[in-house]
N, CA, C and O atoms as a GROMACS GRO file, in nm:
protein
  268
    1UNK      N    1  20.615   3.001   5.487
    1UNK     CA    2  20.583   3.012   5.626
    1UNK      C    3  20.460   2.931   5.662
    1UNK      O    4  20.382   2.967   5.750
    2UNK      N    5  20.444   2.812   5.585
    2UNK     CA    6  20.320   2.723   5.598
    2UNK      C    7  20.366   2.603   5.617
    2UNK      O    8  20.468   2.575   5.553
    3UNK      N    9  20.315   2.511   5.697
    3UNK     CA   10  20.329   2.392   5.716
    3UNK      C   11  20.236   2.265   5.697
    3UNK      O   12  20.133   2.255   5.764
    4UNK      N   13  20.265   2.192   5.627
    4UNK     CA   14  20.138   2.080   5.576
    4UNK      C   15  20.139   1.961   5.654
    4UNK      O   16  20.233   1.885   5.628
    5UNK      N   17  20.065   1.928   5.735
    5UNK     CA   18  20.091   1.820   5.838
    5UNK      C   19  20.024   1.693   5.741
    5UNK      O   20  19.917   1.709   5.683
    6UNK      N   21  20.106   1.562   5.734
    6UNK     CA   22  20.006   1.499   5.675
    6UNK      C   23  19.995   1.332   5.793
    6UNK      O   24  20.090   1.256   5.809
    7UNK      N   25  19.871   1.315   5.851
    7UNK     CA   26  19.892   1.271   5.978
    7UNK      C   27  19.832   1.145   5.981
    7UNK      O   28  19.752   1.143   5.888
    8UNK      N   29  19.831   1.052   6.034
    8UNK     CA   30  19.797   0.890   5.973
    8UNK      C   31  19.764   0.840   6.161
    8UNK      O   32  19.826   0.842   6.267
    9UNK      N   33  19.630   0.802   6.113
    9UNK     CA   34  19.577   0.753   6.264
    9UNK      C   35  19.668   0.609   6.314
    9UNK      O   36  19.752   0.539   6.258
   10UNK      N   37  19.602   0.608   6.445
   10UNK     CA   38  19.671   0.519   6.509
   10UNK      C   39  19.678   0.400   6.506
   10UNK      O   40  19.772   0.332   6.549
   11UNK      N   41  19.549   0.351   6.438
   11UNK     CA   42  19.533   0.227   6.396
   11UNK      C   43  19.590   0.211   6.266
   11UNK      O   44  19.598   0.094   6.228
   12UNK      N   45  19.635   0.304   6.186
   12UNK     CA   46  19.676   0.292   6.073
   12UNK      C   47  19.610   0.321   5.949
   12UNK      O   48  19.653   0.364   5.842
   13UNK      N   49  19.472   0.278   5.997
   13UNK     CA   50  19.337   0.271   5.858
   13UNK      C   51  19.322   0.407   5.805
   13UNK      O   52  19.268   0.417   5.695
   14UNK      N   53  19.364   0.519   5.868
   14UNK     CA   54  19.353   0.610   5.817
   14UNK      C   55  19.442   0.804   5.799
   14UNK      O   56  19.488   0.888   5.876
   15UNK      N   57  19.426   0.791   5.691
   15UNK     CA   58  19.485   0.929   5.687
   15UNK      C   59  19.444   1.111   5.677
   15UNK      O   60  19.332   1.145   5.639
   16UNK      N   61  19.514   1.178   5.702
   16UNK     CA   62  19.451   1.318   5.630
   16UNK      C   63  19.553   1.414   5.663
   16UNK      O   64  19.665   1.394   5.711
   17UNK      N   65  19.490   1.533   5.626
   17UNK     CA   66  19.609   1.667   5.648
   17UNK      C   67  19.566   1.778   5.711
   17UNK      O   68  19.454   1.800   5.757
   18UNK      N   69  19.666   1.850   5.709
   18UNK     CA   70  19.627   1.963   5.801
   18UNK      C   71  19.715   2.120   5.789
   18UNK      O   72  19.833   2.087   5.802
   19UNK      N   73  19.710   2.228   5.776
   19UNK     CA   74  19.776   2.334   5.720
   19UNK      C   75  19.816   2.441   5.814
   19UNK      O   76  19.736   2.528   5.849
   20UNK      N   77  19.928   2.437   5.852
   20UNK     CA   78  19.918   2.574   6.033
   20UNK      C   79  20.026   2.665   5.914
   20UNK      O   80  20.139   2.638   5.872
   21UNK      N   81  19.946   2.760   5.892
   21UNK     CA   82  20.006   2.895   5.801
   21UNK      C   83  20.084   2.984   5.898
   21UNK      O   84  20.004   2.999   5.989
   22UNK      N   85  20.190   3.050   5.929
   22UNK     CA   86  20.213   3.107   6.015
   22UNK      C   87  20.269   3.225   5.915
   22UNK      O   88  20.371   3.265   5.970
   23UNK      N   89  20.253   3.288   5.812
   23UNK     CA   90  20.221   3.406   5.766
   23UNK      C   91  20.169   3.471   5.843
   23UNK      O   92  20.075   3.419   5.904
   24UNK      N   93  20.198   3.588   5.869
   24UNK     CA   94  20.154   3.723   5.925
   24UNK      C   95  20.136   3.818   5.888
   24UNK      O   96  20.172   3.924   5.940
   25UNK      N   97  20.072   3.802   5.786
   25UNK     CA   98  20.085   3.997   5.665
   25UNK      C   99  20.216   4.018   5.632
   25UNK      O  100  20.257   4.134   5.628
   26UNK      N  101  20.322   3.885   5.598
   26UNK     CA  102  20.435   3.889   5.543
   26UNK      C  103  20.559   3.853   5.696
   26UNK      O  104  20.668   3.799   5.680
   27UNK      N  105  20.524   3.881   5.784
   27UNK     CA  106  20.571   3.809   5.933
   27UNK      C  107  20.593   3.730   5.931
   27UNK      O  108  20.519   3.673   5.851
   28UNK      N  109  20.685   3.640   5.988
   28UNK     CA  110  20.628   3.537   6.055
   28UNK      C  111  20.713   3.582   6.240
   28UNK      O  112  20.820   3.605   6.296
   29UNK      N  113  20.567   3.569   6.261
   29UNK     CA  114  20.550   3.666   6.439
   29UNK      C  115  20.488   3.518   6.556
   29UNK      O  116  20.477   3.530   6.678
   30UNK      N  117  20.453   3.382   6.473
   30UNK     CA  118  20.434   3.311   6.608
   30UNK      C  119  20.266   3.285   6.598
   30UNK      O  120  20.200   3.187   6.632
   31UNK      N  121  20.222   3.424   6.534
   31UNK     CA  122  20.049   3.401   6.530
   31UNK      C  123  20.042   3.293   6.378
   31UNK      O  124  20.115   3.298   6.279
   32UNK      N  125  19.910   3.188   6.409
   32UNK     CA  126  19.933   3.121   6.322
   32UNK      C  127  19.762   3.085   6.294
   32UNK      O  128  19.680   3.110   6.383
   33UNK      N  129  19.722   3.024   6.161
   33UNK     CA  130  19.596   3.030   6.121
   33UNK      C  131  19.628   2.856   6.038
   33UNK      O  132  19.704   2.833   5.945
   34UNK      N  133  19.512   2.727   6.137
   34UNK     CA  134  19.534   2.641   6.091
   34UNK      C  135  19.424   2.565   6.036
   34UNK      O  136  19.331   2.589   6.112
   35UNK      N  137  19.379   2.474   5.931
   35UNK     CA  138  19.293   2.466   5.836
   35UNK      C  139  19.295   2.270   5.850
   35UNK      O  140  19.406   2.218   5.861
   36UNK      N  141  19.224   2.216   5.848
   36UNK     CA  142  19.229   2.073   5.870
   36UNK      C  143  19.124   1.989   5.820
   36UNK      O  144  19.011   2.023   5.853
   37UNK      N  145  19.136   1.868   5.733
   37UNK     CA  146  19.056   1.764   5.691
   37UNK      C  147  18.953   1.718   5.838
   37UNK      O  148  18.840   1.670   5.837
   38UNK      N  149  19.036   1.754   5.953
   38UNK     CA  150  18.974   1.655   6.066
   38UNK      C  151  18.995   1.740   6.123
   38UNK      O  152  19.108   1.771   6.160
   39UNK      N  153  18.849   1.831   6.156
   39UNK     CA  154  18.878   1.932   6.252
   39UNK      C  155  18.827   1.863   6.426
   39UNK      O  156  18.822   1.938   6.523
   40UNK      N  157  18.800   1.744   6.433
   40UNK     CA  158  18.819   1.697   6.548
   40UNK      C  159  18.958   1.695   6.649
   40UNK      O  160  18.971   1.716   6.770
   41UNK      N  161  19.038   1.666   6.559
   41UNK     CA  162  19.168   1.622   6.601
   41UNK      C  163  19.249   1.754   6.658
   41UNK      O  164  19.256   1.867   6.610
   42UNK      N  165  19.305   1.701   6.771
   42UNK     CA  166  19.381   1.825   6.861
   42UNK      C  167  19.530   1.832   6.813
   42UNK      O  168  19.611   1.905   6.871
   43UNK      N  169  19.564   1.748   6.700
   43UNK     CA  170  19.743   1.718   6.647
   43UNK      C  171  19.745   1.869   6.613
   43UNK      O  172  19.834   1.930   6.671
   44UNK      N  173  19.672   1.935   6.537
   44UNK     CA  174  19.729   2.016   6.470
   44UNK      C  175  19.760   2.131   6.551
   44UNK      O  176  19.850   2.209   6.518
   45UNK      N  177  19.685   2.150   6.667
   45UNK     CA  178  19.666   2.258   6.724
   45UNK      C  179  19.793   2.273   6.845
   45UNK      O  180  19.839   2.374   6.900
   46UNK      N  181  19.830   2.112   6.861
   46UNK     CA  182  19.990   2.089   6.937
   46UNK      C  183  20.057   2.110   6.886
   46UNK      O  184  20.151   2.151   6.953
   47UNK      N  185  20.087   2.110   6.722
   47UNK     CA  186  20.162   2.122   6.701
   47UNK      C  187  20.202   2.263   6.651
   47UNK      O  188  20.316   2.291   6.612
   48UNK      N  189  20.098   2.351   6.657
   48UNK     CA  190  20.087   2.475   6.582
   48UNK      C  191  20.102   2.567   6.700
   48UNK      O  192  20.085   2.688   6.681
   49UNK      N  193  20.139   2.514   6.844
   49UNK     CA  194  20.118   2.562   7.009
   49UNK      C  195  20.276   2.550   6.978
   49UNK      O  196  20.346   2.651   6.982
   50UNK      N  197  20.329   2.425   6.948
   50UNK     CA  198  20.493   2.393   6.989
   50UNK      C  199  20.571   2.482   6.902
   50UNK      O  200  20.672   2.536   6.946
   51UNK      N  201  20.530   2.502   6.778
   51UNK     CA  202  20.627   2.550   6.696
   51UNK      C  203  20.606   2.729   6.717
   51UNK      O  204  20.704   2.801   6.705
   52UNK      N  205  20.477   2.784   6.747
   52UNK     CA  206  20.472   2.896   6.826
   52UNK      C  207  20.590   2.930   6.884
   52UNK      O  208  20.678   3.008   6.847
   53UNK      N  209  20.579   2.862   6.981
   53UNK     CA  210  20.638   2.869   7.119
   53UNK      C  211  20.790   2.874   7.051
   53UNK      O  212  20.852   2.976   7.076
   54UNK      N  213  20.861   2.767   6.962
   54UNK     CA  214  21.003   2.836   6.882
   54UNK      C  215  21.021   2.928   6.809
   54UNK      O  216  21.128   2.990   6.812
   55UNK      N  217  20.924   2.958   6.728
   55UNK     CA  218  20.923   3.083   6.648
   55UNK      C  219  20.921   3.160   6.727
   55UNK      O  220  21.017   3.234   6.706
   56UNK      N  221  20.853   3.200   6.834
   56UNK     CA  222  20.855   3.312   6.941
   56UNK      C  223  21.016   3.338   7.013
   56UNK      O  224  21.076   3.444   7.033
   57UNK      N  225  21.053   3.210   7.041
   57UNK     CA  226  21.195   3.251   7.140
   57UNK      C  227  21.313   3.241   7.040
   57UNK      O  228  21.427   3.254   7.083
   58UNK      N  229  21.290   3.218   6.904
   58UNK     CA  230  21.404   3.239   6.807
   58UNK      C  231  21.424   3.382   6.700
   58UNK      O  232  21.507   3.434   6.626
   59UNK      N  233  21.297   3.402   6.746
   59UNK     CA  234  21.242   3.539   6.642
   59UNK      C  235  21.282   3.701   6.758
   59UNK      O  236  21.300   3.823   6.752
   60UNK      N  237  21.276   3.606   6.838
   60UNK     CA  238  21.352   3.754   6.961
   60UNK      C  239  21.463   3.770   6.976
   60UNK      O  240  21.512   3.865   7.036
   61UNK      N  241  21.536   3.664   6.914
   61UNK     CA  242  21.721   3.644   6.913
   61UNK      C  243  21.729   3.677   6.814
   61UNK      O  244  21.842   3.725   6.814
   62UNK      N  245  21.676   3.695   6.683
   62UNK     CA  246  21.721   3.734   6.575
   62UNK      C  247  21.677   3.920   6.558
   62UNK      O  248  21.747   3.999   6.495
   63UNK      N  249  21.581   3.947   6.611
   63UNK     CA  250  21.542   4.088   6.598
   63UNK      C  251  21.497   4.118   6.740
   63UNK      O  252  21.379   4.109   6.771
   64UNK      N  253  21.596   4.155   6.830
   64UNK     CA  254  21.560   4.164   6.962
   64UNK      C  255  21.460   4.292   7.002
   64UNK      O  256  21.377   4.296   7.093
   65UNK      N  257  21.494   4.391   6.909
   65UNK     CA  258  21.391   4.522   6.924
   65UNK      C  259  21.248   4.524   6.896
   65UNK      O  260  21.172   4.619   6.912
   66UNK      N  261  21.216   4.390   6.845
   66UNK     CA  262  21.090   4.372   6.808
   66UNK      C  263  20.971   4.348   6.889
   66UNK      O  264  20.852   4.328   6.863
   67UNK      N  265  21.080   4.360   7.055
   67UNK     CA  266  20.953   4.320   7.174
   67UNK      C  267  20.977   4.211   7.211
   67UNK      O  268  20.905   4.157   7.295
   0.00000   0.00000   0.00000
């Protein structure tokens, strides 16, 4: 339930990574905890917003009683 982003700037010259865990005390509920070489960079946090946002509306179709 972890995802390893590994993300390469725009100019090319450079690289690094980035970790959006979406473990939940054994969940995976949408809440997510993300860890990054470049904590400047807003990639991880789009992308850890987008995949939210599916885990949330696919995780209610699969266990609808869950809220």
């Amino acid at each position: 339930m972890a995802v390893r982003l590994h993300v390469r700037s725009n100019s090319g010259l450079s690289t690094w990574t980035a970790e959006v865990d979406f473990n939940d005390y054994g969940h995976l509920t949408g809440k997510h905890w993300t860890k990054s070489d470049n904590p400047k960079s807003l990639v991880p946090g789009y992308f850890a917003d987008a995949m939210q946002a599916q885990i949330e509306r696919h995780v209610g179709r699969i266990n609808p009683q869950s809220g």
